[in-house]
C-alpha positions in Angstrom: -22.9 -5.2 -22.3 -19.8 -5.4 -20.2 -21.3 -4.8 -17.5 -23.9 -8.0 -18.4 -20.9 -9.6 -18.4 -19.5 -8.9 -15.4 -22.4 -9.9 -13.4 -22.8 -12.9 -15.4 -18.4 -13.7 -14.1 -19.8 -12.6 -10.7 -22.6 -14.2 -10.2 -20.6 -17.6 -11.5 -17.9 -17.1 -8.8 -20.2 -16.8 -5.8 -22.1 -20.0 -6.7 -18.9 -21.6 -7.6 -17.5 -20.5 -4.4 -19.0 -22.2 -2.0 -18.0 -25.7 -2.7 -14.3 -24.2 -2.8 -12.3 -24.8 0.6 -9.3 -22.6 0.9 -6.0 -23.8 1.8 -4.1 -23.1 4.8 -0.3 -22.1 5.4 0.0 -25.2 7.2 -1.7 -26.7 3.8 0.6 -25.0 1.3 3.7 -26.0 3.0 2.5 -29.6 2.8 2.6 -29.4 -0.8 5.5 -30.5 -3.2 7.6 -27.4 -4.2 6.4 -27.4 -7.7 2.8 -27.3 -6.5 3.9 -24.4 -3.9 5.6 -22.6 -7.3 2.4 -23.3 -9.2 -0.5 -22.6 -6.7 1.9 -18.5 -5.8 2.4 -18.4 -9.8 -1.5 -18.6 -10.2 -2.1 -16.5 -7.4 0.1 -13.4 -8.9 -1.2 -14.2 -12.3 -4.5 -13.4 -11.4 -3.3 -10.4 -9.7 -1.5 -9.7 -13.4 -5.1 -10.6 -14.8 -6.8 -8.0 -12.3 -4.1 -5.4 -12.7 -4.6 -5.6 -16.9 -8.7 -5.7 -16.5 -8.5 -2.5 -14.0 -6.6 -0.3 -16.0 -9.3 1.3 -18.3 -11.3 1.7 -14.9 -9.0 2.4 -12.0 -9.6 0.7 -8.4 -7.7 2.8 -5.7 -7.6 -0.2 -3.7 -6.0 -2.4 -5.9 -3.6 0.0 -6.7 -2.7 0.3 -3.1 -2.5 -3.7 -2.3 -2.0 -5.3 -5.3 -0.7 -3.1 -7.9 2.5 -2.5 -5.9 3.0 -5.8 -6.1 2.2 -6.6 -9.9 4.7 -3.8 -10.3 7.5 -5.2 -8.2 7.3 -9.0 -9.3 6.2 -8.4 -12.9 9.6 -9.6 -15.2 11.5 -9.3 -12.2 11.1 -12.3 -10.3 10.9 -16.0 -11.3 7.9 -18.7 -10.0 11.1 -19.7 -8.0 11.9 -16.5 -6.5 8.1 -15.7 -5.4 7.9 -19.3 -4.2 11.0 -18.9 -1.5 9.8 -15.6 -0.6 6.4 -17.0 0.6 8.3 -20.0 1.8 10.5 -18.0 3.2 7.3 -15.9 5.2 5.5 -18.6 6.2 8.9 -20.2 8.3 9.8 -16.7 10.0 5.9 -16.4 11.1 4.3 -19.7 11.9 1.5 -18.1 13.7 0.2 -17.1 10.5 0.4 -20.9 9.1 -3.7 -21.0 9.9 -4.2 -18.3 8.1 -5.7 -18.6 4.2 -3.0 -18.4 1.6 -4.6 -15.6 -0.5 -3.8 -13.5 2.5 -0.3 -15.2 3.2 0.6 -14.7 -0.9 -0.6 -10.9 0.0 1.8 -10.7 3.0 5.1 -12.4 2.0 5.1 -10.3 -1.0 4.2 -6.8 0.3 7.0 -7.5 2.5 9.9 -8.6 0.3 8.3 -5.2 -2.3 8.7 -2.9 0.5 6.4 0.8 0.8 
């Protein structure tokens, strides 16, 4: 059955997914601040969402890119805090402003976590 379900969540998400444009660093930064905090806050809260799912079945990979990160921000760090830190990223390195902000969310943060 939850595996049914799965597929069901999956197969919604692809269909879903192609009417869905990503944004852009150069996108993001045009944003007020509070929709910078909210669109990071929903970006780590589904990694929270993820990280809570996968622990009854264990993904190696998330573990290595995204758990690290749940760990480090998790009651740590405010909307505010993750906000200026991808702020922050996205000013030091504006070659990366083209690049989708799932993968700019990924990169600010793994940085300011450390190994």
């Amino acid at each position: 059955m939850r595996q049914a379900a799965w597929c069901v969540v999956f197969a919604c998400v692809v269909l879903y997914a192609g009417d869905v444009a990503a944004i852009t660093g150069s996108d993001y930064q045009r944003l007020s601040a509070t929709e910078r905090a909210m669109y990071v806050a929903g970006a780590v809260e589904g990694w929270f969402a993820a990280d809570a799912v996968l622990r009854s079945r264990p993904s190696p990979l998330f573990a290595l890119t995204f758990g690290k990160i749940v760990r480090c921000v998790s009651g740590r760090l405010s909307t505010a805090e993750v906000r200026a830190i991808v702020d922050r990223y996205l000013t030091r390195a504006s070659t990366d402003r083209t690049q989708q902000m799932g993968q700019i969310v990924t990169l600010a943060l793994q940085g300011a976590c450390g190994p």
